[in-house]
C-alpha positions as a Markdown table, in Angstrom:
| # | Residue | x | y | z |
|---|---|---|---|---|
| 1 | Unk | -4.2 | -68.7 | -52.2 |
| 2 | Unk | -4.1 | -67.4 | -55.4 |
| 3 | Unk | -7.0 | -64.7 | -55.2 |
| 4 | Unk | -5.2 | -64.1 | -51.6 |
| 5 | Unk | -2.0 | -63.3 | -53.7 |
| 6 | Unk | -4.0 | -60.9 | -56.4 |
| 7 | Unk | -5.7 | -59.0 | -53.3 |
| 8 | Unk | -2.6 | -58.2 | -52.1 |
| 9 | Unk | -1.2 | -57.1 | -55.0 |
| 10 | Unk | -4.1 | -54.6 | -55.8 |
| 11 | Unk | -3.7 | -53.1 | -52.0 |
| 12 | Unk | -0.1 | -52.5 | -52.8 |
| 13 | Unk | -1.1 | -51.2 | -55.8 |
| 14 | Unk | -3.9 | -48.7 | -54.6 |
| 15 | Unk | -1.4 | -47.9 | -51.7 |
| 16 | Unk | 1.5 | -46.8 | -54.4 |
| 17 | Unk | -1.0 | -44.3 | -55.8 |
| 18 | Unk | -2.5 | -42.7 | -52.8 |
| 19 | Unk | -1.7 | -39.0 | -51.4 |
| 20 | Unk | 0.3 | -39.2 | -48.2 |
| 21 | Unk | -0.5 | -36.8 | -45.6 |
| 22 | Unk | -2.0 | -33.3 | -46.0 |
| 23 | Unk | -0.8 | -30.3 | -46.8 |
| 24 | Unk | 0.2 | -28.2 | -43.7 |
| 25 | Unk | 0.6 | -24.0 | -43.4 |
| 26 | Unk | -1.1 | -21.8 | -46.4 |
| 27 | Unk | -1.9 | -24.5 | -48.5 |
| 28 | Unk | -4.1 | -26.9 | -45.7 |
| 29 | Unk | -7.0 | -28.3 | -47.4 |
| 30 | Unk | -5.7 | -28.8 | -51.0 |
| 31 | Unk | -7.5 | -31.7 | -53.2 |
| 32 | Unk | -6.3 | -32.0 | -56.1 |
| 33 | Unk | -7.3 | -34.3 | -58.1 |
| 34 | Unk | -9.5 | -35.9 | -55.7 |
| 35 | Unk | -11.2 | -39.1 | -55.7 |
| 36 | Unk | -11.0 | -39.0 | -59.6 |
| 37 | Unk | -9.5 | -42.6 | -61.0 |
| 38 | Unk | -6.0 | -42.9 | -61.1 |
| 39 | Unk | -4.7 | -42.8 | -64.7 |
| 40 | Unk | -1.0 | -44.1 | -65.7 |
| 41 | Unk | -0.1 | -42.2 | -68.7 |
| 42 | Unk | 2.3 | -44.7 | -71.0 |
| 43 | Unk | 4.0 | -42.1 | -73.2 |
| 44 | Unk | 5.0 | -38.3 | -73.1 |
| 45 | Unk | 1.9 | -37.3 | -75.2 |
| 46 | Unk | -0.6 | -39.0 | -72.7 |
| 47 | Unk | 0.9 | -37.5 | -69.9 |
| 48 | Unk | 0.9 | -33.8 | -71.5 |
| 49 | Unk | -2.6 | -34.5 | -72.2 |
| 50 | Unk | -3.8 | -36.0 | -68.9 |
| 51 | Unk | -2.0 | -32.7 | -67.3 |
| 52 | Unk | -3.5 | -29.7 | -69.0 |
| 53 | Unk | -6.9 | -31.4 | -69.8 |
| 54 | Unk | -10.2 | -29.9 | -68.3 |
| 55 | Unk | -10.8 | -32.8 | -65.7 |
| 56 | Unk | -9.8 | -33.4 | -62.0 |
| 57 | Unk | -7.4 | -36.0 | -62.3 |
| 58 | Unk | -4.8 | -38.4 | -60.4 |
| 59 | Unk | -1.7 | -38.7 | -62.8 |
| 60 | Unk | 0.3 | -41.6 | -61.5 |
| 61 | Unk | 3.9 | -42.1 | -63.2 |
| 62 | Unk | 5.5 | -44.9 | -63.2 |
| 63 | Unk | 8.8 | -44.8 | -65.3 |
| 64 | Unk | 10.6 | -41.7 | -67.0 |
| 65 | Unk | 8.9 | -39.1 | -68.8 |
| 66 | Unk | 10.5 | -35.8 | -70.9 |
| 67 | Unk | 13.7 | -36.5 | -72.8 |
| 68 | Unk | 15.4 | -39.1 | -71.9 |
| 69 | Unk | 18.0 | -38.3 | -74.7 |
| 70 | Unk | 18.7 | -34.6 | -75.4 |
| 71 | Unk | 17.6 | -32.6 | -78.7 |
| 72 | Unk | 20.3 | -30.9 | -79.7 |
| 73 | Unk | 19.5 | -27.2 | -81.3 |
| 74 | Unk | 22.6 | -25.1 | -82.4 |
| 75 | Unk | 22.4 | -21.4 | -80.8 |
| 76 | Unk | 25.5 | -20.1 | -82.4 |
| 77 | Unk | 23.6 | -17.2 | -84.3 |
| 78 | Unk | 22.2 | -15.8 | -80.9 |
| 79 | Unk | 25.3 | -16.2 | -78.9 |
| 80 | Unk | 27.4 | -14.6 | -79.9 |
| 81 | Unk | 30.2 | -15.0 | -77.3 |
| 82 | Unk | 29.6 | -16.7 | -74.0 |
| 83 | Unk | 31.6 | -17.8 | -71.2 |
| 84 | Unk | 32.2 | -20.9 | -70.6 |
| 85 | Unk | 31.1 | -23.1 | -67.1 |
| 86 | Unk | 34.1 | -24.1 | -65.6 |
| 87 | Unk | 36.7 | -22.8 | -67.6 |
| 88 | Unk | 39.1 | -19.5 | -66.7 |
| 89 | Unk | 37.2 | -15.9 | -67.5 |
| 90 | Unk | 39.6 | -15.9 | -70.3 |
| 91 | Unk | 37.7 | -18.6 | -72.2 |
| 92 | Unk | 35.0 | -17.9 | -75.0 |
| 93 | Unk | 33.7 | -20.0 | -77.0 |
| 94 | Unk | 31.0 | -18.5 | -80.4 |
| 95 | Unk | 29.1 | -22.2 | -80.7 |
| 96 | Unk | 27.2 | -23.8 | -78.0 |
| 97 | Unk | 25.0 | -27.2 | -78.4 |
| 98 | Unk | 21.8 | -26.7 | -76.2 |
| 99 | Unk | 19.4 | -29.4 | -75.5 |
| 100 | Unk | 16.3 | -28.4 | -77.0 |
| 101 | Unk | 13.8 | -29.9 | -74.4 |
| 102 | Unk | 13.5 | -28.1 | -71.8 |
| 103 | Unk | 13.0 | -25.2 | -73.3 |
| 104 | Unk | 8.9 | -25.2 | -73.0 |
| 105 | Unk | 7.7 | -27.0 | -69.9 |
| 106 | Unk | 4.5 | -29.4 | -69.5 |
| 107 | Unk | 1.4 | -27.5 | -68.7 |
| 108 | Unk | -0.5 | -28.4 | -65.8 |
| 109 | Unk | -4.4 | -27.4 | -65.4 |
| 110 | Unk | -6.3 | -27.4 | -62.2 |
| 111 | Unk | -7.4 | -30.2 | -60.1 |
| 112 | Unk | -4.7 | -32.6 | -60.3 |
| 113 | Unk | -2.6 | -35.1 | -58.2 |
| 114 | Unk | 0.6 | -35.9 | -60.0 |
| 115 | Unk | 2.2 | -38.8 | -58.1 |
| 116 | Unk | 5.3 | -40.3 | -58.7 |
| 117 | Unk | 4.6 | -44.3 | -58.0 |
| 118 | Unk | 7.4 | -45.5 | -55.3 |
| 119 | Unk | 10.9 | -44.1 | -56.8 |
| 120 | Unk | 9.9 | -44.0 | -60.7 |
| 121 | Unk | 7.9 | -41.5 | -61.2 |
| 122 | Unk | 10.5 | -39.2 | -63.2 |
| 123 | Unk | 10.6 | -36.0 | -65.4 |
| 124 | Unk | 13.7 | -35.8 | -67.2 |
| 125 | Unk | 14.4 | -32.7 | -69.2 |
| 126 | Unk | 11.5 | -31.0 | -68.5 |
| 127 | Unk | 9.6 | -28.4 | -66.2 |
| 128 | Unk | 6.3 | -28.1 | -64.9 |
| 129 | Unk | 4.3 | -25.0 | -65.3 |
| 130 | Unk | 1.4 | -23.9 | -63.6 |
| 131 | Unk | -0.2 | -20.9 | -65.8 |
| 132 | Unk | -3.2 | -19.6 | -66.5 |
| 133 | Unk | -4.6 | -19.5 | -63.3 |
| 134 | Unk | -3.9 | -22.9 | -62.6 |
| 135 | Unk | -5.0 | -24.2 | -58.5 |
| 136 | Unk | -5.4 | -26.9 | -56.6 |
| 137 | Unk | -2.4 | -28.9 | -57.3 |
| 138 | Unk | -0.7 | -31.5 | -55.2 |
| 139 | Unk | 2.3 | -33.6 | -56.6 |
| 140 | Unk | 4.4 | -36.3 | -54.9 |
| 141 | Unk | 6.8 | -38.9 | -55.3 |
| 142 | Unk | 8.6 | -37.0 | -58.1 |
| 143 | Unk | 12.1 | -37.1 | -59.7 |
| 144 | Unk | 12.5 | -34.1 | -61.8 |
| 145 | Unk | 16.1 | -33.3 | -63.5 |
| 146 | Unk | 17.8 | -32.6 | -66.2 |
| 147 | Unk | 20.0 | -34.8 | -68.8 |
| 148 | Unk | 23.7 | -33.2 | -68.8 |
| 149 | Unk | 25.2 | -31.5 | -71.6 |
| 150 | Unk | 28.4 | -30.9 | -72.5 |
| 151 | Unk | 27.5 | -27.2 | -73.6 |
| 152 | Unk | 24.7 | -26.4 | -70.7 |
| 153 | Unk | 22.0 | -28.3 | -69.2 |
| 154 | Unk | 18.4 | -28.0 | -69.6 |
| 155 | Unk | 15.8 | -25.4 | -68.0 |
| 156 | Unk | 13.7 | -27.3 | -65.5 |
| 157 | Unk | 12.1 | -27.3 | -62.7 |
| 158 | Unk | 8.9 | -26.5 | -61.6 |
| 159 | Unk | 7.2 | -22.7 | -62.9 |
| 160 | Unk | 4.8 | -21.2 | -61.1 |
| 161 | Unk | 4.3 | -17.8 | -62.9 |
| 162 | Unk | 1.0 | -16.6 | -63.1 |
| 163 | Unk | -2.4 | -16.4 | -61.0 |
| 164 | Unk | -4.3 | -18.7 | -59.1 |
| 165 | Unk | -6.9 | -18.7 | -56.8 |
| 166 | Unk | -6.4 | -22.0 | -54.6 |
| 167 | Unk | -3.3 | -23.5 | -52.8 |
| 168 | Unk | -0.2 | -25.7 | -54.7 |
| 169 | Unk | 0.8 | -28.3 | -52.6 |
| 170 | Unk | 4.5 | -29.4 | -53.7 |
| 171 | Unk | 5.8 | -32.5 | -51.7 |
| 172 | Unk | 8.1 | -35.3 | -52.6 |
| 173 | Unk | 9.4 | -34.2 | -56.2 |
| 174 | Unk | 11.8 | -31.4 | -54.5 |
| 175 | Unk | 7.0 | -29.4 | -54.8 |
| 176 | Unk | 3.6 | -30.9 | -51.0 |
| 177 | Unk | 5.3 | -30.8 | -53.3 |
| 178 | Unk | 7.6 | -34.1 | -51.9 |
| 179 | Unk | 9.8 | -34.2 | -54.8 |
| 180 | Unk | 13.4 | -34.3 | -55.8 |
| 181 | Unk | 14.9 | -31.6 | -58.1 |
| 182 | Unk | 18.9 | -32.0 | -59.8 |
| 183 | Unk | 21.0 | -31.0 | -62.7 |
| 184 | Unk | 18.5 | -28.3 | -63.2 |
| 185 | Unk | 19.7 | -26.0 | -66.0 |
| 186 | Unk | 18.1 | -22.6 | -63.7 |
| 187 | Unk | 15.9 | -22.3 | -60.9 |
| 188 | Unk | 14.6 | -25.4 | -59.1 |
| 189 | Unk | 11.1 | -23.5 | -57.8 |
| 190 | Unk | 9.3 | -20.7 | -59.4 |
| 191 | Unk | 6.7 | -18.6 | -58.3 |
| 192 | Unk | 6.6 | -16.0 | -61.2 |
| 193 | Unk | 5.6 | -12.0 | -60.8 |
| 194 | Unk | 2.1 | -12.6 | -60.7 |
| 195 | Unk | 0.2 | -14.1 | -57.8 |
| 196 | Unk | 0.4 | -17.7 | -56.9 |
| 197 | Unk | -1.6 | -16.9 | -53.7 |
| 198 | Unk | -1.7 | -20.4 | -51.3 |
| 199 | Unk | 1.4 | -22.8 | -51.9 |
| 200 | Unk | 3.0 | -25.0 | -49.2 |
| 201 | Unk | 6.6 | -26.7 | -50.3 |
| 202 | Unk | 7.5 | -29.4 | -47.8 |
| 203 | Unk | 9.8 | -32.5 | -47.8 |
| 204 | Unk | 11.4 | -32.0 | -50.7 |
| 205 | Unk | 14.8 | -32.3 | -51.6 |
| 206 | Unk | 16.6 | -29.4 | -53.4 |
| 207 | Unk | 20.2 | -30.9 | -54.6 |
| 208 | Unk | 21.9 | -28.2 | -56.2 |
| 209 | Unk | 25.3 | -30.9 | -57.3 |
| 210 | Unk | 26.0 | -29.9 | -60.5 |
| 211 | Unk | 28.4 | -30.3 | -63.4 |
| 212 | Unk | 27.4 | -26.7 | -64.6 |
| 213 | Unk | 27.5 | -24.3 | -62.3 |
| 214 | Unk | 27.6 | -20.3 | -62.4 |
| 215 | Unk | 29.9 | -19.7 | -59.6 |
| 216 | Unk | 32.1 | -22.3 | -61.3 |
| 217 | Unk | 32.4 | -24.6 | -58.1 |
| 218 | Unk | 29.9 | -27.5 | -58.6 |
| 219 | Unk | 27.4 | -25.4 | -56.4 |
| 220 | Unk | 24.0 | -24.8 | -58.0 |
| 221 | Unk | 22.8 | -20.6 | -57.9 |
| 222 | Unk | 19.5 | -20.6 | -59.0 |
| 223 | Unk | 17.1 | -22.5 | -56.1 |
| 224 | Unk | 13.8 | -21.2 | -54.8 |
| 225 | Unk | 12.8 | -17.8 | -56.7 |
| 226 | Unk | 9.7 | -16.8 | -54.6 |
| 227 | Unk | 8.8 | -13.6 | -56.1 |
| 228 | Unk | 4.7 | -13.4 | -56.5 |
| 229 | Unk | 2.6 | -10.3 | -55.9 |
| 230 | Unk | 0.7 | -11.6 | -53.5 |
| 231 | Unk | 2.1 | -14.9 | -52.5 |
| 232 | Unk | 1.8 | -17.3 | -48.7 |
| 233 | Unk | 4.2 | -19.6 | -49.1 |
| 234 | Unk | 4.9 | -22.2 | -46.7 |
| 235 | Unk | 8.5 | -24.3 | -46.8 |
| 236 | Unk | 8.6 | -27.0 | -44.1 |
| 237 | Unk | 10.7 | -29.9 | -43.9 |
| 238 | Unk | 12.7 | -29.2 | -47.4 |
| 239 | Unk | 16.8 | -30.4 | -47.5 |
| 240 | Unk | 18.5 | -27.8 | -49.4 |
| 241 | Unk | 21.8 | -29.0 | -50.4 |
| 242 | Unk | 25.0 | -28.0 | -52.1 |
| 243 | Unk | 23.6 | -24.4 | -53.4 |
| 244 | Unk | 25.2 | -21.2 | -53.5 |
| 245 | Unk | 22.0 | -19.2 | -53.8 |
| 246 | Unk | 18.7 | -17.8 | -53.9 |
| 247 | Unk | 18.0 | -20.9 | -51.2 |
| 248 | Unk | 15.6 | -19.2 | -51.9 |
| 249 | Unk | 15.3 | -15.8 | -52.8 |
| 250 | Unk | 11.9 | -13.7 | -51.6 |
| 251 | Unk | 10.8 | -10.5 | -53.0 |
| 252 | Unk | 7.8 | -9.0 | -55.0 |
| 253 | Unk | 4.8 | -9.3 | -52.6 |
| 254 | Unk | 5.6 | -12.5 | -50.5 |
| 255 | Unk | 5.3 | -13.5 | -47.2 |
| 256 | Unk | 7.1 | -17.0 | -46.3 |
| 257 | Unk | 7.3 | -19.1 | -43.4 |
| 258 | Unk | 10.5 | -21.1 | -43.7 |
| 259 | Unk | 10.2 | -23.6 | -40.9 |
| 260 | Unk | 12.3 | -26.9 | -39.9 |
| 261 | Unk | 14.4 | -26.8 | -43.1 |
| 262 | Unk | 18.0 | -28.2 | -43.0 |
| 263 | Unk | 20.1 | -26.1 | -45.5 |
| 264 | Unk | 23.6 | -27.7 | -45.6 |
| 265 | Unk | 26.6 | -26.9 | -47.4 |
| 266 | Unk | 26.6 | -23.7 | -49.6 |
| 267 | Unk | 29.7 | -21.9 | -51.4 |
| 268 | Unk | 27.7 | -18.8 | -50.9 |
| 269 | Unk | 24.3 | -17.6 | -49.2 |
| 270 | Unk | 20.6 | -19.5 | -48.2 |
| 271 | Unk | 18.3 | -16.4 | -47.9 |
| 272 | Unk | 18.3 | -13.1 | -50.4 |
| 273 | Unk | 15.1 | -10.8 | -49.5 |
| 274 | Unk | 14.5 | -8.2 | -51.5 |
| 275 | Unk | 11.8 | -5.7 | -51.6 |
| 276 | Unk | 8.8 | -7.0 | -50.9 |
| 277 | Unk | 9.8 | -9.9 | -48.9 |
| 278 | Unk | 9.1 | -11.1 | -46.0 |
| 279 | Unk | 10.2 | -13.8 | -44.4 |
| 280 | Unk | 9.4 | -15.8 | -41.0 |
| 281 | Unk | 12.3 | -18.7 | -39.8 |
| 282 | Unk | 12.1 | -20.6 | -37.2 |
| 283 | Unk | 13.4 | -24.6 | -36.3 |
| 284 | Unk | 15.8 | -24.4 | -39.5 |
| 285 | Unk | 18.9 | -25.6 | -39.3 |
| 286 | Unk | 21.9 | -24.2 | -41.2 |
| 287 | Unk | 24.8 | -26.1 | -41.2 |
| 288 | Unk | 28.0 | -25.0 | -43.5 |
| 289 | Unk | 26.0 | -21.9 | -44.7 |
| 290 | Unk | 29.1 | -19.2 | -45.2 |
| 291 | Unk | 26.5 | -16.3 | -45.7 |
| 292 | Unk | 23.0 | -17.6 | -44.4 |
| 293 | Unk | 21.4 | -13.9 | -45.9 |
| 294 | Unk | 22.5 | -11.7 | -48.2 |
| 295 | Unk | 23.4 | -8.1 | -47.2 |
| 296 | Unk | 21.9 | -6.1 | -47.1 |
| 297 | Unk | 18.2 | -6.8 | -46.3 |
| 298 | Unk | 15.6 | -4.8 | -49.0 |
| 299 | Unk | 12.4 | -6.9 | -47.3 |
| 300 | Unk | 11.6 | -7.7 | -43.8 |
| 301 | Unk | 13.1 | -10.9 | -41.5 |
| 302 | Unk | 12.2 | -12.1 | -37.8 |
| 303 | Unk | 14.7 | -14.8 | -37.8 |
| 304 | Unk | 13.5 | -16.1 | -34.1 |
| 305 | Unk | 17.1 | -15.6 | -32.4 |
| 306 | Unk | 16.1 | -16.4 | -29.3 |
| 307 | Unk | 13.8 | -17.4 | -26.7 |
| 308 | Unk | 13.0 | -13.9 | -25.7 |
| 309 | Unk | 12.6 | -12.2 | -28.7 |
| 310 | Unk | 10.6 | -15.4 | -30.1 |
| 311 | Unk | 7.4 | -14.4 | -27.5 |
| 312 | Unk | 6.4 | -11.6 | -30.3 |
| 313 | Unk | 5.0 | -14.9 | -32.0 |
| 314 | Unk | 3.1 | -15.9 | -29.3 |
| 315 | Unk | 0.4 | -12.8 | -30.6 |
| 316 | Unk | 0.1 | -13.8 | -34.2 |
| 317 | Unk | 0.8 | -17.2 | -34.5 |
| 318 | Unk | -0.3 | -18.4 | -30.7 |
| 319 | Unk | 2.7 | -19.9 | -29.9 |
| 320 | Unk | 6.1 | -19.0 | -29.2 |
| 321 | Unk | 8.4 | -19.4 | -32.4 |
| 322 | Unk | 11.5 | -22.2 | -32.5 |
| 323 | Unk | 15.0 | -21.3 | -32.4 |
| 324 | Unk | 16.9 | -22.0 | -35.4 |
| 325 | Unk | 20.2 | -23.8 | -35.1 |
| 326 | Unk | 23.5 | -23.4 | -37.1 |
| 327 | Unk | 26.9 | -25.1 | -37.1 |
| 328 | Unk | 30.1 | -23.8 | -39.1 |
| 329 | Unk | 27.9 | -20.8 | -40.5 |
| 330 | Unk | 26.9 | -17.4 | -40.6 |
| 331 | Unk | 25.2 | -15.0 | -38.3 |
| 332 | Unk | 21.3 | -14.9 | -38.5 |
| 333 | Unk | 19.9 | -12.6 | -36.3 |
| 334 | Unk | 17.4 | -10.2 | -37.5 |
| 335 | Unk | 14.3 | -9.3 | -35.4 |
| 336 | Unk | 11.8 | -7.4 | -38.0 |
| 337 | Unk | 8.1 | -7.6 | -36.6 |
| 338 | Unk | 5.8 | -5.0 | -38.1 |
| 339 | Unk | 4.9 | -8.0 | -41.0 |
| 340 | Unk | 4.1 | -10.6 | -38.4 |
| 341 | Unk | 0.6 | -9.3 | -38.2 |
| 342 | Unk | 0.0 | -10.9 | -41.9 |
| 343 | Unk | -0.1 | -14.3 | -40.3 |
| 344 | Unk | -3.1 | -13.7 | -37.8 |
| 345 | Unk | -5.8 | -15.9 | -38.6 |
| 346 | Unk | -3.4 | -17.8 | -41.3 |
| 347 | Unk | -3.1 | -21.9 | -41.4 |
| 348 | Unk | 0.6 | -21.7 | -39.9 |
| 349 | Unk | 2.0 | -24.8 | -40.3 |
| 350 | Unk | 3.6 | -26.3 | -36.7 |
| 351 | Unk | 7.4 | -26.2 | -35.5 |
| 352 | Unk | 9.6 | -29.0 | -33.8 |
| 353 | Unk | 12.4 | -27.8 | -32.4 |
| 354 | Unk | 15.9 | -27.7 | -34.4 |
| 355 | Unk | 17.8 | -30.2 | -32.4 |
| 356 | Unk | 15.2 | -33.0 | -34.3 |
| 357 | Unk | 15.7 | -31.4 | -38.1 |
| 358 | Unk | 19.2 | -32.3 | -38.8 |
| 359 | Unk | 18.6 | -36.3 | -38.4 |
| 360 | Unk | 14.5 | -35.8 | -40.0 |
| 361 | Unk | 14.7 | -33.8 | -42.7 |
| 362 | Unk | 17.6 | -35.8 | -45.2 |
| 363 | Unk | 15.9 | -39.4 | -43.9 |
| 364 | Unk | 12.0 | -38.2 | -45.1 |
| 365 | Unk | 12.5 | -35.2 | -47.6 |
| 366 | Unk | 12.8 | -36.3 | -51.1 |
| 367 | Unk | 11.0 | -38.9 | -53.7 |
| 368 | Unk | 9.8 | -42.0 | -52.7 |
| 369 | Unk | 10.8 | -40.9 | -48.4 |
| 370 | Unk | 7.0 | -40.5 | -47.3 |
């Protein structure tokens, strides 16, 4: 009975630890960290260490890393008068108390798994950056946001700014990538100027609540910057909430296929495509979405508005593309087509209809959902 009992225990265990899934769209046949032996870092220096180290590696967390209790840092000599969030335009303040921790994020090398084990895997304070031509990253099961301040929040997230060579997979922290990202003092998602090349976001929950917000409503601005120079970037399955936007934003050299997405309740926009971006929609839903893209449009957008116009697909994807759906929001009907030849030959990741996104998406995207 009692070896029964310690069997058991170690399947759960192994179970906690393991990759669910695979990576669909640009980022299919990620590995990560591998077969490599789980390691549970116990402290924040372990974990820094385990995560820009040479080796492949599966980085299971299991409580909260980062800072737990903010650093204060006074900033009065280098700001010199700011707004502040909240308060009437009229307001200045000469004195702000930052919280020092977020200001440099945890490195993360190649080859590695970072899984967040059932709901407490957390990063608190702190961001994740992939630089140096970091590839081959999956993380899941991750809680990443930042302590509040009564001054401003921390800068966190997750920072993708530089090259690499082979696919990201960010799912369950709000990067399949499954993860969950709040209170984050800017963006949510990075993917810097230079190339990021293969990454595929899916079921993750963006939730952009926040006590410090730029439009001065609770609504978060800063989301999804997608802005590489020569980026695929899949975003499937993802619950964008309570933003006011760059949900996301596209530009630079990008090409994105935004697919069964549920982006509900924004004070402003979803979708701002500047030059350089290019963006294929289909099976999202939008639902309370005032603005669902900016005007005007710098990039290029086939936003699959109907049945008809969605047979273009059928030549570069193979199938006909989903309608999107919308309730309460915007118009979203753009029909650019000359950039749908980038995804010939491409892993395009596949598309339920919309009518099943609205009820999915909230009850699987997120930490600890898959």
């Amino acid at each position: 009975m009692r070896c029964t009992a310690l069997f058991a225990a170690l399947a759960s265990h192994a179970a906690a630890v393991s990759v669910s899934g695979a990576a669909e769209g640009f980022a299919k046949g990620i590995t990560g960290g591998g077969s490599a032996t789980a390691v549970y870092p116990s402290t924040n220096a372990e974990l820094i260490t385990y995560l820009k180290d040479s080796s492949p590696r599966v980085i299971v967390l299991s409580k909260t890393f980062g800072s737990p209790t903010p650093r204060a840092l006074d900033r009065a000599a280098s700001l010199p008068s700011t707004r502040v969030t909240g308060a009437p335009t009229t307001s200045r303040v000469r004195h702000l108390l930052l919280d020092n921790a977020g200001m440099l994020g945890m490195t993360v090398a190649s080859d590695k798994t970072i899984i967040g084990e059932g709901s407490s895997g957390v990063i608190k304070g702190k961001r994740l950056r992939f630089v140096s031509g970091a590839s081959n990253i999956i993380i899941q099961y991750l809680s990443e946001t930042s302590p509040s301040r009564i001054s401003t929040p921390n800068k966190s997230g997750v920072e993708m700014p530089s090259p690499s060579t082979t696919p990201t997979w960010c799912g369950l922290i709000t990067l399949r990538m499954k993860t969950y990202t709040a209170r984050i003092g800017r963006q949510h998602i990075v993917l810097g100027t230079d190339a990021s090349k293969r990454v595929t976001i899916s079921n993750s929950y963006i939730n952009g609540k926040t006590d410090y917000s730029v439009t001065c409503d609770g609504y978060h601005y800063w989301g999804i910057y997608l802005a590489g120079s020569s980026d695929l970037v899949t975003m499937k399955g993802n619950y964008i909430y309570h933003t006011s936007g760059r949900s996301p934003k596209v530009q630079g050299n990008t090409l994105l296929h935004a697919v069964n997405n549920y982006c509900y309740d924004s004070s402003g926009r979803s979708f701002e495509i500047g030059s350089g971006g290019y963006i294929l929609a289909e099976g999202n839903v939008f639902q309370n979405i005032p603005t669902v893209v900016e005007s005007p449009i710098e990039g290029q957008l086939f936003s699959s508005p109907s049945t008809s116009a969605n047979q273009v697909c059928s030549t570069y994807l193979g199938r006909v593309c989903q309608v999107n759906g919308s309730g309460s929001s915007g118009t979203f009907s753009q029909v650019d087509t000359a950039f749908l030849t980038n995804l010939s030959g491409k892993n395009i990741a596949s598309a339920s209809a919309y009518s099943v996104v609205q009820l999915s998406v909230p009850s699987n995207a997120g930490q600890g959902k898959l």
